[in-house]
TORKOL-4160 file (C-alpha; in steps of 0.2 Angstrom, whole numbers, padded with zeros to 4 digits, m for minus):
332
<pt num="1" X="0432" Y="m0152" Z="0073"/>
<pt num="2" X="0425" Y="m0142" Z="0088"/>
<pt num="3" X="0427" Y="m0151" Z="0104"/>
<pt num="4" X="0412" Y="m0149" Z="0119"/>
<pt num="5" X="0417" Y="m0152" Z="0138"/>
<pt num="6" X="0433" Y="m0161" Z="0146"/>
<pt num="7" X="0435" Y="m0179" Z="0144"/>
<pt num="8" X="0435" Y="m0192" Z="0159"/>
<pt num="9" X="0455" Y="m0198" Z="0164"/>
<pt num="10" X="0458" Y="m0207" Z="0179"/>
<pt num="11" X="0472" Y="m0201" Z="0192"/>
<pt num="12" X="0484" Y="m0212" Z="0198"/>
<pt num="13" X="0474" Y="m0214" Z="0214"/>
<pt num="14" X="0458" Y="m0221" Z="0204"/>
<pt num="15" X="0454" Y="m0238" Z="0195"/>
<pt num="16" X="0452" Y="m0234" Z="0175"/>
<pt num="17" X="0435" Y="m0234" Z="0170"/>
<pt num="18" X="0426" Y="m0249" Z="0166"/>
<pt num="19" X="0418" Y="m0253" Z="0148"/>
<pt num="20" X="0399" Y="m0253" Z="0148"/>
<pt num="21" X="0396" Y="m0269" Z="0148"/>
<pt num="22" X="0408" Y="m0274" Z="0161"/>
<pt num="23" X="0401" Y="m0261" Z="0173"/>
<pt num="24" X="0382" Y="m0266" Z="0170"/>
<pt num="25" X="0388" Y="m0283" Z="0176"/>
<pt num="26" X="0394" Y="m0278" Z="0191"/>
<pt num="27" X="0377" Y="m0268" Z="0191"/>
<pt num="28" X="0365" Y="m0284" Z="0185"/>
<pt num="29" X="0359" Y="m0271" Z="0173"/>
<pt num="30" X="0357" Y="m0280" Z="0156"/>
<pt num="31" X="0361" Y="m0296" Z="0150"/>
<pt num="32" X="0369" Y="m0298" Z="0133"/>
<pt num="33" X="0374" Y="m0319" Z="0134"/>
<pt num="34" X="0366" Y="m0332" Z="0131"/>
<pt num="35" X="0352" Y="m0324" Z="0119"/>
<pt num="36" X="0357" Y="m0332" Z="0104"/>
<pt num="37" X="0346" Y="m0348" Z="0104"/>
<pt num="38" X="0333" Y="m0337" Z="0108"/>
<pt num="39" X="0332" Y="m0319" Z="0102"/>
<pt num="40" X="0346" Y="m0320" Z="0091"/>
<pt num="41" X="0364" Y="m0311" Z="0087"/>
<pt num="42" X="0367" Y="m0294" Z="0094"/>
<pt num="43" X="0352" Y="m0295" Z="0105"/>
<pt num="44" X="0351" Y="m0289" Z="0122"/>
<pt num="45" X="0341" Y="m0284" Z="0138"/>
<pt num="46" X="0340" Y="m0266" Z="0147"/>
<pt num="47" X="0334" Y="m0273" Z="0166"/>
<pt num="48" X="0330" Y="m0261" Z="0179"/>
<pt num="49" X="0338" Y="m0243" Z="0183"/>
<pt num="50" X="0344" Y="m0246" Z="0165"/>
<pt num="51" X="0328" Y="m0248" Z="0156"/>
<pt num="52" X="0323" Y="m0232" Z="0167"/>
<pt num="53" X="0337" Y="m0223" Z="0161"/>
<pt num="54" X="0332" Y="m0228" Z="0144"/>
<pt num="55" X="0315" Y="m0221" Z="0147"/>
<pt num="56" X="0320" Y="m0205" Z="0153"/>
<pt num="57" X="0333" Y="m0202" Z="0140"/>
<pt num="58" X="0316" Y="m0201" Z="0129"/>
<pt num="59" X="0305" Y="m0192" Z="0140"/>
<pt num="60" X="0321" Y="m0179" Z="0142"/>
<pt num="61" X="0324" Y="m0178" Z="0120"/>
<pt num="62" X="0306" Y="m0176" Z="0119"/>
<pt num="63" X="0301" Y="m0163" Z="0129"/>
<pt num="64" X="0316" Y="m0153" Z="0123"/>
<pt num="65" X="0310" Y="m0156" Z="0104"/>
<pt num="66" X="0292" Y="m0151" Z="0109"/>
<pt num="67" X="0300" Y="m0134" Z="0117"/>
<pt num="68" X="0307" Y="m0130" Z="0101"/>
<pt num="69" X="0289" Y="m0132" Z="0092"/>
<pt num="70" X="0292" Y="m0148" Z="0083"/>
<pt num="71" X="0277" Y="m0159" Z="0079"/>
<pt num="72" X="0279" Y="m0177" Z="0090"/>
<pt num="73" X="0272" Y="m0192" Z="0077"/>
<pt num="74" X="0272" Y="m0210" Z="0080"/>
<pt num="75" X="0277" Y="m0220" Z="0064"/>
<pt num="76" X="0273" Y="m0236" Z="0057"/>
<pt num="77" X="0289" Y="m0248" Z="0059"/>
<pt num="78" X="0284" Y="m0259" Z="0040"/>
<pt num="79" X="0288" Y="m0247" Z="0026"/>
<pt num="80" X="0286" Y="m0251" Z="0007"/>
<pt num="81" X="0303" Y="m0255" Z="0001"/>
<pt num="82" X="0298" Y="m0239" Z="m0010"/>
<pt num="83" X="0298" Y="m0230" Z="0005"/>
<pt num="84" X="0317" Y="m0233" Z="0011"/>
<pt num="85" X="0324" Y="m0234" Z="m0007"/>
<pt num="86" X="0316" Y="m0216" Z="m0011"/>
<pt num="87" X="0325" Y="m0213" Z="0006"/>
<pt num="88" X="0343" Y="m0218" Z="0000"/>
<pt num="89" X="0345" Y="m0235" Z="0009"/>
<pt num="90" X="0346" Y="m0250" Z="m0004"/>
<pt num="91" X="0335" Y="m0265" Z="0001"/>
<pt num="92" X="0341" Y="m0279" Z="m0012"/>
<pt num="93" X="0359" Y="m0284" Z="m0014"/>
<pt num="94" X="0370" Y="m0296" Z="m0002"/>
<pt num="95" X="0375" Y="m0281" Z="0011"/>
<pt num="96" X="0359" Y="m0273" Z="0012"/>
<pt num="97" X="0358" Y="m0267" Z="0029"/>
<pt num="98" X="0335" Y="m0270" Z="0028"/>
<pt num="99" X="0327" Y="m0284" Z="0035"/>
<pt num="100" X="0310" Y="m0290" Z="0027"/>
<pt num="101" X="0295" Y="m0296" Z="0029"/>
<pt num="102" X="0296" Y="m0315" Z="0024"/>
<pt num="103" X="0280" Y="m0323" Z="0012"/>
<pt num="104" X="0282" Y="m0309" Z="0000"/>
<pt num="105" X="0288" Y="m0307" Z="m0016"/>
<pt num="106" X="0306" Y="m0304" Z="m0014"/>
<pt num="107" X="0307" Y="m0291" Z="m0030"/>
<pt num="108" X="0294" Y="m0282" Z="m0026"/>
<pt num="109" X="0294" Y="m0263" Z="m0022"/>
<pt num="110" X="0279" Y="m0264" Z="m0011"/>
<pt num="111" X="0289" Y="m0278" Z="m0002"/>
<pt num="112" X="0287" Y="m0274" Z="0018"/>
<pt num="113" X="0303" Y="m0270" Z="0027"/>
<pt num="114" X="0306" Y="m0264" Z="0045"/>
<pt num="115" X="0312" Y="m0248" Z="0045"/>
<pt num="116" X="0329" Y="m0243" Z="0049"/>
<pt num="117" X="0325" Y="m0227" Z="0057"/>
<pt num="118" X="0308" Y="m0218" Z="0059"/>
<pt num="119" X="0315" Y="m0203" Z="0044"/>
<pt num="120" X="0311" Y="m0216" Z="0030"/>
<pt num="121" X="0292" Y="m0216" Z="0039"/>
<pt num="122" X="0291" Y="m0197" Z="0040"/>
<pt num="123" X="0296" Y="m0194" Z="0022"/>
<pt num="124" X="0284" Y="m0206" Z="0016"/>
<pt num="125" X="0271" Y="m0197" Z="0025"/>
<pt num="126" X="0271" Y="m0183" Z="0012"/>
<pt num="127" X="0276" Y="m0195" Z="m0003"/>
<pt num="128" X="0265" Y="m0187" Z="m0018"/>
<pt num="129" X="0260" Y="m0168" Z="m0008"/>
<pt num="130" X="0263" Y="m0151" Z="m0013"/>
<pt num="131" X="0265" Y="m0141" Z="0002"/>
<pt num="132" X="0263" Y="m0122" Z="0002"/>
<pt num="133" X="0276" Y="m0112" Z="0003"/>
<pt num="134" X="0269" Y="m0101" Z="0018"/>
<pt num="135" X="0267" Y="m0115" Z="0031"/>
<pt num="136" X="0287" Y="m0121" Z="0028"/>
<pt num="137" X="0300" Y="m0126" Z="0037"/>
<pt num="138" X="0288" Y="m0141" Z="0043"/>
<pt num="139" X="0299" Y="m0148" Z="0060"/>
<pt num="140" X="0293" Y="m0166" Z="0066"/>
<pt num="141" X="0299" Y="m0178" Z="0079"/>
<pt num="142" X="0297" Y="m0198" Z="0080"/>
<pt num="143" X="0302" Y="m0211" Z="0095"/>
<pt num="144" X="0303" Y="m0226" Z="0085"/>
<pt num="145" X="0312" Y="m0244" Z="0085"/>
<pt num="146" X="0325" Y="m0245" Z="0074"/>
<pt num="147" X="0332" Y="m0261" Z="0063"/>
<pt num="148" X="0345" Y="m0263" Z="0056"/>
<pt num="149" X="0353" Y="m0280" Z="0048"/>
<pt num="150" X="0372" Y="m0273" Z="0050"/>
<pt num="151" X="0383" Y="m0279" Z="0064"/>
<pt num="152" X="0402" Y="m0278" Z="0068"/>
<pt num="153" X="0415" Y="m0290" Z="0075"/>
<pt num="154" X="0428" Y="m0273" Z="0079"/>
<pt num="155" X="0432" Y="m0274" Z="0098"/>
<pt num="156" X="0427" Y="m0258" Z="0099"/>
<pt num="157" X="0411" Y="m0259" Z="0093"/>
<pt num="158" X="0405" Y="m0273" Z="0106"/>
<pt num="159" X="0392" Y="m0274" Z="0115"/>
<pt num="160" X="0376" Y="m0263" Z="0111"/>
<pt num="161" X="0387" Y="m0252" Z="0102"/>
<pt num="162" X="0380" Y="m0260" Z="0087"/>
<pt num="163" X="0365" Y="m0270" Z="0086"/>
<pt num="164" X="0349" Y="m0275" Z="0075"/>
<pt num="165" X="0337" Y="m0267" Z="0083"/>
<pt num="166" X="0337" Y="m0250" Z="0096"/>
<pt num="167" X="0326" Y="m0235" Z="0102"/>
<pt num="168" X="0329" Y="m0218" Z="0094"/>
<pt num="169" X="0320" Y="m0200" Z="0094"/>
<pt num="170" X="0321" Y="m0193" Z="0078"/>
<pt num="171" X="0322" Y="m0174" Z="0070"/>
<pt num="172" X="0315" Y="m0172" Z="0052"/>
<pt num="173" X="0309" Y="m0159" Z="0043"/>
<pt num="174" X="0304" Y="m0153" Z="0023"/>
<pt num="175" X="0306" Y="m0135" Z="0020"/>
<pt num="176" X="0310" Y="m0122" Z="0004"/>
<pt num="177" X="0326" Y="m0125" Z="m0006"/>
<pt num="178" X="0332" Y="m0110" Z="0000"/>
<pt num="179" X="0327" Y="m0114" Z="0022"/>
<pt num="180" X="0338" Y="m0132" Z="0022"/>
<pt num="181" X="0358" Y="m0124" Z="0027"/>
<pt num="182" X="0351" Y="m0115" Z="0043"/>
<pt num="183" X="0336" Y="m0130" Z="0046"/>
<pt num="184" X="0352" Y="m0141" Z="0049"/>
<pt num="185" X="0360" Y="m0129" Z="0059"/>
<pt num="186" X="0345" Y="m0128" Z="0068"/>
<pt num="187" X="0348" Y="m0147" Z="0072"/>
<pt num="188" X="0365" Y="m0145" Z="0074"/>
<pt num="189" X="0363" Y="m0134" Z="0089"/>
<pt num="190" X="0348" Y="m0143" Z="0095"/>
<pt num="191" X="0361" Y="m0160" Z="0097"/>
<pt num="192" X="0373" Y="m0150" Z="0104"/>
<pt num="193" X="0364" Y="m0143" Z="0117"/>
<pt num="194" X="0355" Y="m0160" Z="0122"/>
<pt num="195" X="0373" Y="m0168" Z="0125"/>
<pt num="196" X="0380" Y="m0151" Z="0131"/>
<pt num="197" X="0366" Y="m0151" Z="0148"/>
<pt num="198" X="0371" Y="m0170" Z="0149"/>
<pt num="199" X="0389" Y="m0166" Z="0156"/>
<pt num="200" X="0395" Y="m0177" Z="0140"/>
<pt num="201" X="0412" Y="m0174" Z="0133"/>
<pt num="202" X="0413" Y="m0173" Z="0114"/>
<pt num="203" X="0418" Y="m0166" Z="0099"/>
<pt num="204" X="0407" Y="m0161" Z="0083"/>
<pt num="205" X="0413" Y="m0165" Z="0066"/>
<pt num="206" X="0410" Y="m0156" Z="0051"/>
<pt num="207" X="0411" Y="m0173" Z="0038"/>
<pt num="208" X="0419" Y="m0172" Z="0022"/>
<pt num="209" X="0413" Y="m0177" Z="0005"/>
<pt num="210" X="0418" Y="m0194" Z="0006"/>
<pt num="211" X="0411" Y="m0198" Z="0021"/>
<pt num="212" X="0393" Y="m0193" Z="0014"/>
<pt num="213" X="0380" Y="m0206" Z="0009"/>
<pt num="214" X="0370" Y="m0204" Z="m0008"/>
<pt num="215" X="0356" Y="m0193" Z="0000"/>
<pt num="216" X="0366" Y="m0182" Z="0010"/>
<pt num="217" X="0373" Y="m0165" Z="0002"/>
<pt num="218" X="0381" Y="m0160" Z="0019"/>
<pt num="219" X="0381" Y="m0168" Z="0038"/>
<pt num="220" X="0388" Y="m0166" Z="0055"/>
<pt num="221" X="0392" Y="m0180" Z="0066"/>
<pt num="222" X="0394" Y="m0181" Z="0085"/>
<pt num="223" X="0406" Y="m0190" Z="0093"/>
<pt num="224" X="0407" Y="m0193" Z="0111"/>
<pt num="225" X="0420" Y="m0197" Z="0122"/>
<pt num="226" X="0417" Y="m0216" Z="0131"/>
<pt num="227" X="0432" Y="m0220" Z="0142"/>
<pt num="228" X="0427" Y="m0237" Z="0144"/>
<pt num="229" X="0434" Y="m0239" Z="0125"/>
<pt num="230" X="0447" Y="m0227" Z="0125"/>
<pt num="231" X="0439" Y="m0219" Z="0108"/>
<pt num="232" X="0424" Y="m0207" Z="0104"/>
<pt num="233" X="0411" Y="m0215" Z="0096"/>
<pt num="234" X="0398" Y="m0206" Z="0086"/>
<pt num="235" X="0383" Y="m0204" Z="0095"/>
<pt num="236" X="0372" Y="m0192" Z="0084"/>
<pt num="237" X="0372" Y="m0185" Z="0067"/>
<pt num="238" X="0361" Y="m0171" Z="0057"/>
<pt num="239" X="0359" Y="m0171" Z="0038"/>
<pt num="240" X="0354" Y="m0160" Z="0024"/>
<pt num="241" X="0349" Y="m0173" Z="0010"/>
<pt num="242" X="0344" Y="m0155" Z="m0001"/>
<pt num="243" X="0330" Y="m0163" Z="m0014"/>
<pt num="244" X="0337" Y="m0181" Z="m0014"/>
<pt num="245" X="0323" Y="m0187" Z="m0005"/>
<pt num="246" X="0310" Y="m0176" Z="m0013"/>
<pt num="247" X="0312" Y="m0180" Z="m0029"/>
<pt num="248" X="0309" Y="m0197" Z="m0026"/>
<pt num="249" X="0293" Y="m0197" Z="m0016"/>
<pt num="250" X="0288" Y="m0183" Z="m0026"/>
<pt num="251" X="0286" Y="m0170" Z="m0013"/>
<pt num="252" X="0285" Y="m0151" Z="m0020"/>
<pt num="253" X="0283" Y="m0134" Z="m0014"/>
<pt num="254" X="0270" Y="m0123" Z="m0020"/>
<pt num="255" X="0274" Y="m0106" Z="m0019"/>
<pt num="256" X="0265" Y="m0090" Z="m0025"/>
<pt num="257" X="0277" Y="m0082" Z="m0035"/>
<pt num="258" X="0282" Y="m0099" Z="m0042"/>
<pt num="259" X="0276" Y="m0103" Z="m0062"/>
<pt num="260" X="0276" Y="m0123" Z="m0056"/>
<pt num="261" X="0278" Y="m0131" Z="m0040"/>
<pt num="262" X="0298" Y="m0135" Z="m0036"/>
<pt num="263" X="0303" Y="m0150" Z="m0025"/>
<pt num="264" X="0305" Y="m0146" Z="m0006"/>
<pt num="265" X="0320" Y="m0150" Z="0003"/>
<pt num="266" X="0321" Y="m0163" Z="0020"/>
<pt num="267" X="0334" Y="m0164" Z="0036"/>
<pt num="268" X="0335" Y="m0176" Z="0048"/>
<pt num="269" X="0345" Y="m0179" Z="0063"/>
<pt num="270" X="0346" Y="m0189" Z="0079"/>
<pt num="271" X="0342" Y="m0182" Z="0092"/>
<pt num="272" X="0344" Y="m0197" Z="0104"/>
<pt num="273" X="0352" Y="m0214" Z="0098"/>
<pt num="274" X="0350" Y="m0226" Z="0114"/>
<pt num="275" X="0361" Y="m0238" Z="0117"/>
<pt num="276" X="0376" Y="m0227" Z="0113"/>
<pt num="277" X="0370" Y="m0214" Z="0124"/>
<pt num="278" X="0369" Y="m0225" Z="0137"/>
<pt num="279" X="0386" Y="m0232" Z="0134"/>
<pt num="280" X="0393" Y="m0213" Z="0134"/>
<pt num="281" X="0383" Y="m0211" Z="0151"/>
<pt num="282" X="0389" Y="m0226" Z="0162"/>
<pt num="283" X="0406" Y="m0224" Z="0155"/>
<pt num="284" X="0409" Y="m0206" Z="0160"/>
<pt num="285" X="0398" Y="m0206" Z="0176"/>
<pt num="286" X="0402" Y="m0221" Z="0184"/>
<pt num="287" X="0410" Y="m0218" Z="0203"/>
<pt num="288" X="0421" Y="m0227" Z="0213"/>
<pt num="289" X="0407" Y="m0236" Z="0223"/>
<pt num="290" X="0403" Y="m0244" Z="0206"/>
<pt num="291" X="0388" Y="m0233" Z="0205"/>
<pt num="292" X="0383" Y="m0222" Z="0192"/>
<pt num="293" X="0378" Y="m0206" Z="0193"/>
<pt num="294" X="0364" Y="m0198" Z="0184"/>
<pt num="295" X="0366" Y="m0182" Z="0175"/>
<pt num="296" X="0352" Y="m0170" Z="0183"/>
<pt num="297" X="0341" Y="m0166" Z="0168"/>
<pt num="298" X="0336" Y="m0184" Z="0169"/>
<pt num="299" X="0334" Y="m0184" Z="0188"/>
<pt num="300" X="0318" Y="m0179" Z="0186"/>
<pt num="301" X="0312" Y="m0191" Z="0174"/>
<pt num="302" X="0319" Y="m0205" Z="0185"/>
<pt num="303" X="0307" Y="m0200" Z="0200"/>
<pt num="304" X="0320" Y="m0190" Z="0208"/>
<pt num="305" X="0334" Y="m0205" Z="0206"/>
<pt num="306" X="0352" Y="m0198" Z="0206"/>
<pt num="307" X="0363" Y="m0214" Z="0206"/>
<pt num="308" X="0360" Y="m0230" Z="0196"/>
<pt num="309" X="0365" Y="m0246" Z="0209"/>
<pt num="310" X="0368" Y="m0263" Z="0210"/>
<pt num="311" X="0353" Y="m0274" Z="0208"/>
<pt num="312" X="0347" Y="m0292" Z="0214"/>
<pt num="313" X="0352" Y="m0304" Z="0202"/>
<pt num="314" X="0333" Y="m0312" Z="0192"/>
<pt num="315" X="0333" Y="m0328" Z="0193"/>
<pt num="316" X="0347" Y="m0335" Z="0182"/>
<pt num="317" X="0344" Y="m0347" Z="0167"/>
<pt num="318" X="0351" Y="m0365" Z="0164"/>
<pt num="319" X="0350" Y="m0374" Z="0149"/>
<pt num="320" X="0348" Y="m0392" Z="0150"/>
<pt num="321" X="0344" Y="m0405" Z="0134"/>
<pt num="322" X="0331" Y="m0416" Z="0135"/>
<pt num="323" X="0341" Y="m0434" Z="0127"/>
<pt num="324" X="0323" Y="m0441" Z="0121"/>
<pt num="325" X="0316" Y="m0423" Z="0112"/>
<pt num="326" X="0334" Y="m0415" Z="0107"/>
<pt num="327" X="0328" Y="m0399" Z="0112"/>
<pt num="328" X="0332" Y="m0385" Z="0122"/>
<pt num="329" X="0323" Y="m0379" Z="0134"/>
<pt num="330" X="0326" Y="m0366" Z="0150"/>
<pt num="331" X="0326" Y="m0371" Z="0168"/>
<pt num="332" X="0326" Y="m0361" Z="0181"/>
């Protein structure tokens, strides 16, 4: 375990910090109540400052990524059920985590399915290619919605922590057999340095076999300290899935001193996971004043912004029945 900057404790003197979504209360920030009739379980909305800092969290991982020469696609969210098994994610089975697209046939591996993260889309991509040699590693970045059919009733996991559906800026790549170990450091030390300018506290964890999904032949994971929760939570990871992936979708490397193509390799890694970035953010930056301050790489992609404040109220919902039409309806 290699741990990255100090973490956030409160002096005698200080109030402890608040949990994210206690603080974003105080803030009128987001709203996570009362969504269920309407938007369903674990949904949630990012109002204001919040949805800025949202945005510039994006705008900041991007540009980074495009520094560092990577390729910037925008994927389809409906995948082939192919696709995300090919992938290493199951889509049948009473704990799948994929959500599909209803009127189809259910046993069908052209069934559509919302992707869980935008890596299933960029694989696909090159399902069936033979690359050359010569113009590998490829390096590709994605902003993409990401769904996901798990939740959690832990404590700690509350809130957005864990939810169906979130934005995330995504690393992939497909290189030679013998480029994926420093590809993946590559994306280790890209994710490191991303949190590092941030100010964030956390610790980078080398993961042990049995920790490792299907696809992955080795992975790292970020945790970053949120004081709110007392606990790190992971906020990042980076695999090397070796040919797992390739195989599947049939993606090869052609290479001049090869008799026959060989199948290519693929990494991924997340390069910014929102919601739990914000959560590490307002929990390790938030001031006495109960405002929050904004790390200055993101300053600037907030027109200048250095504190996120408390905000008007919008105009608060009521729910009322209607006796005659048993229905629900909002009132303001």
């Amino acid at each position: 375990n290699e741990p990255h900057g100090d973490r956030t404790t409160a002096d005698t003197n200080q109030r402890p910090p608040y949990e994210f979504g206690d603080i974003c209360k105080r803030m009128n920030l987001y709203r996570m109540e009362a969504l269920g009739n309407f938007t369903g379980h674990r949904s949630y909305y990012l109002l204001d400052e919040l949805a800025e800092l949202e945005h510039a969290l994006i705008g900041y991982t991007v540009e980074r990524l495009l520094q560092e020469q990577f390729r910037l696609i925008s994927v389809p969210d409906l995948l082939p059920a192919r696709i995300i098994e090919s992938c290493g994610m199951s889509t049948t089975g009473s704990r799948n985590q994929v959500y599909k697209v209803t009127g189809q046939q259910d046993d069908s591996r052209d069934t559509l399915c919302l992707s869980g993260t935008a890596e299933m889309a960029l694989a696909g991509y090159f399902a069936g290619r033979v690359l050359p040699a010569d113009r590998l590693p490829l390096r590709l970045a994605a902003v993409s919605r990401c769904y996901r059919a798990e939740t959690s009733a832990l404590h700690e996991e509350k809130g957005i922590y864990r939810v169906h559906q979130f934005t995330k800026v995504e690393m992939f790549a497909i290189c030679r057999p013998d480029q994926s170990a420093s590809v993946l450091r590559q994306f280790r030390d890209i994710e490191v340095s991303l949190f590092e300018q941030l100010g964030l506290p956390f610790v980078l964890l080398d993961m042990p076999a049995c920790e490792l999904g299907a696809p992955a032949y080795r992975k790292y994971d970020i945790e970053a300290w949120m004081p709110g929760r007392q606990m790190y939570g992971e906020i990042s990871s980076c695999s090397d899935c070796t040919d797992y992936q390739a195989r599947r979708l049939g993606i090869r490397v052609d290479g001049a001193h090869q008799p026959q193509p060989s199948f290519a390799h693929t990494v991924n890694g997340t390069a910014c996971a929102i919601p739990r970035m914000l959560i590490a953010l307002l929990e390790n930056f938030q001031n006495e004043d109960y405002t929050v301050s904004i790390p200055e790489p993101l300053q600037r992609h907030m027109h200048g912004k250095k504190v996120l404040r408390r905000r008007k109220v919008l105009p608060e919902l009521k729910l009322t029945k209607r006796l005659q039409q048993e229905e629900l309806v909002c009132t303001i």
